[in-house]
C-alpha positions in Angstrom: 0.0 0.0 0.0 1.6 3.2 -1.2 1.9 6.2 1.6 1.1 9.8 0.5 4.6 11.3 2.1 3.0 15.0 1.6 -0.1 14.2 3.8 1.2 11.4 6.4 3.6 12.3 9.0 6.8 9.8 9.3 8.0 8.0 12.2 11.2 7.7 13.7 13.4 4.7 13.5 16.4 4.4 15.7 19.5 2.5 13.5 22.1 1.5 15.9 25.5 1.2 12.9 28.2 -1.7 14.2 30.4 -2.6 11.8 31.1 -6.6 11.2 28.4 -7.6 13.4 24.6 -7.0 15.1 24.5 -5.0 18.2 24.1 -7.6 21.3 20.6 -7.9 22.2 21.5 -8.0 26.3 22.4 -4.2 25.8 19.0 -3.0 24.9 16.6 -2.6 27.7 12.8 -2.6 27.9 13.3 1.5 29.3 15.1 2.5 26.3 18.7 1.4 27.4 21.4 0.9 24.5 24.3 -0.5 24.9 27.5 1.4 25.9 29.1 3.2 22.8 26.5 2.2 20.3 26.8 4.6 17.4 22.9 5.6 16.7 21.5 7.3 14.1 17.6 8.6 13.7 15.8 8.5 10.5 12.3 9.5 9.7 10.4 7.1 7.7 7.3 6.5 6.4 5.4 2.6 6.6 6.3 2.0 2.8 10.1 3.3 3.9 12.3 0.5 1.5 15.7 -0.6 2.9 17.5 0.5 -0.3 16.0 4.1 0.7 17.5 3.6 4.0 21.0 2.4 2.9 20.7 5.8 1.1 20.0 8.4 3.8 22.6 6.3 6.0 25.4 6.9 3.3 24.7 10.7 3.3 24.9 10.9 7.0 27.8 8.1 8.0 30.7 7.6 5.6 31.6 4.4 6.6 28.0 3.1 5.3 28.2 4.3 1.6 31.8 2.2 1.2 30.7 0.7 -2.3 32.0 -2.9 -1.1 29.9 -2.9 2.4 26.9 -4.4 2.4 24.4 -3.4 5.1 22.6 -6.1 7.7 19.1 -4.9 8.6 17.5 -6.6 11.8 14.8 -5.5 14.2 14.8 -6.2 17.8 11.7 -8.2 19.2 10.7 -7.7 22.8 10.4 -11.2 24.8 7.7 -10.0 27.4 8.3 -13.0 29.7 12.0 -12.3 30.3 12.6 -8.9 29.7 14.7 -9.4 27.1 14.9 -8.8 22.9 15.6 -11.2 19.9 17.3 -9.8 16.8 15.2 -11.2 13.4 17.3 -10.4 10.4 15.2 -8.3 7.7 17.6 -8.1 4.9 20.7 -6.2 3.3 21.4 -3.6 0.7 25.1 -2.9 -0.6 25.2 0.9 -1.4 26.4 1.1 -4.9 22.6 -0.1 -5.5 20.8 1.9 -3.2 18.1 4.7 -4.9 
């Protein structure tokens, strides 16, 4: 279902950059706790937001993410209400050099 970007208002998504691996879940806490020295960027996106438009506004806001030879993990994290706790669920990649 395509959004109307002029008349809906985006939300923000919090993108937590490690390089070589997934942030540990452990770090993240059910208040809103990251994990010491995670590098977090904020994007606003929209429902129909695509990964390849995210691997875009990444690569204009952290270098080290446009590298044309990277290719970028997504995962969310899941919250596991009976301990507390999160699981990461891989969502895909993109490589920049075929981003939008």
């Amino acid at each position: 279902e395509e959004v109307d970007r002029q008349k809906v208002c985006p939300f923000l998504v919090k993108v937590f950059i490690k390089v070589g691996e997934f942030e540990d879940p452990s770090g993240f806490t059910m208040q809103g706790g990251v994990p010491e020295g995670a590098q977090e960027v904020r994007l606003y996106c929209w429902k129909d937001t695509t990964l390849k438009e995210i691997t875009y506004m990444l690569g204009k806001m952290r270098k080290e993410t446009s590298h044309p030879q990277a290719t970028l993990h997504f995962a969310t994290l899941q919250p596991l209400l009976t301990t507390s706790s999160y699981r990461v669920c891989e969502i895909g990649h993109t490589r920049p050099r075929h981003a939008v």
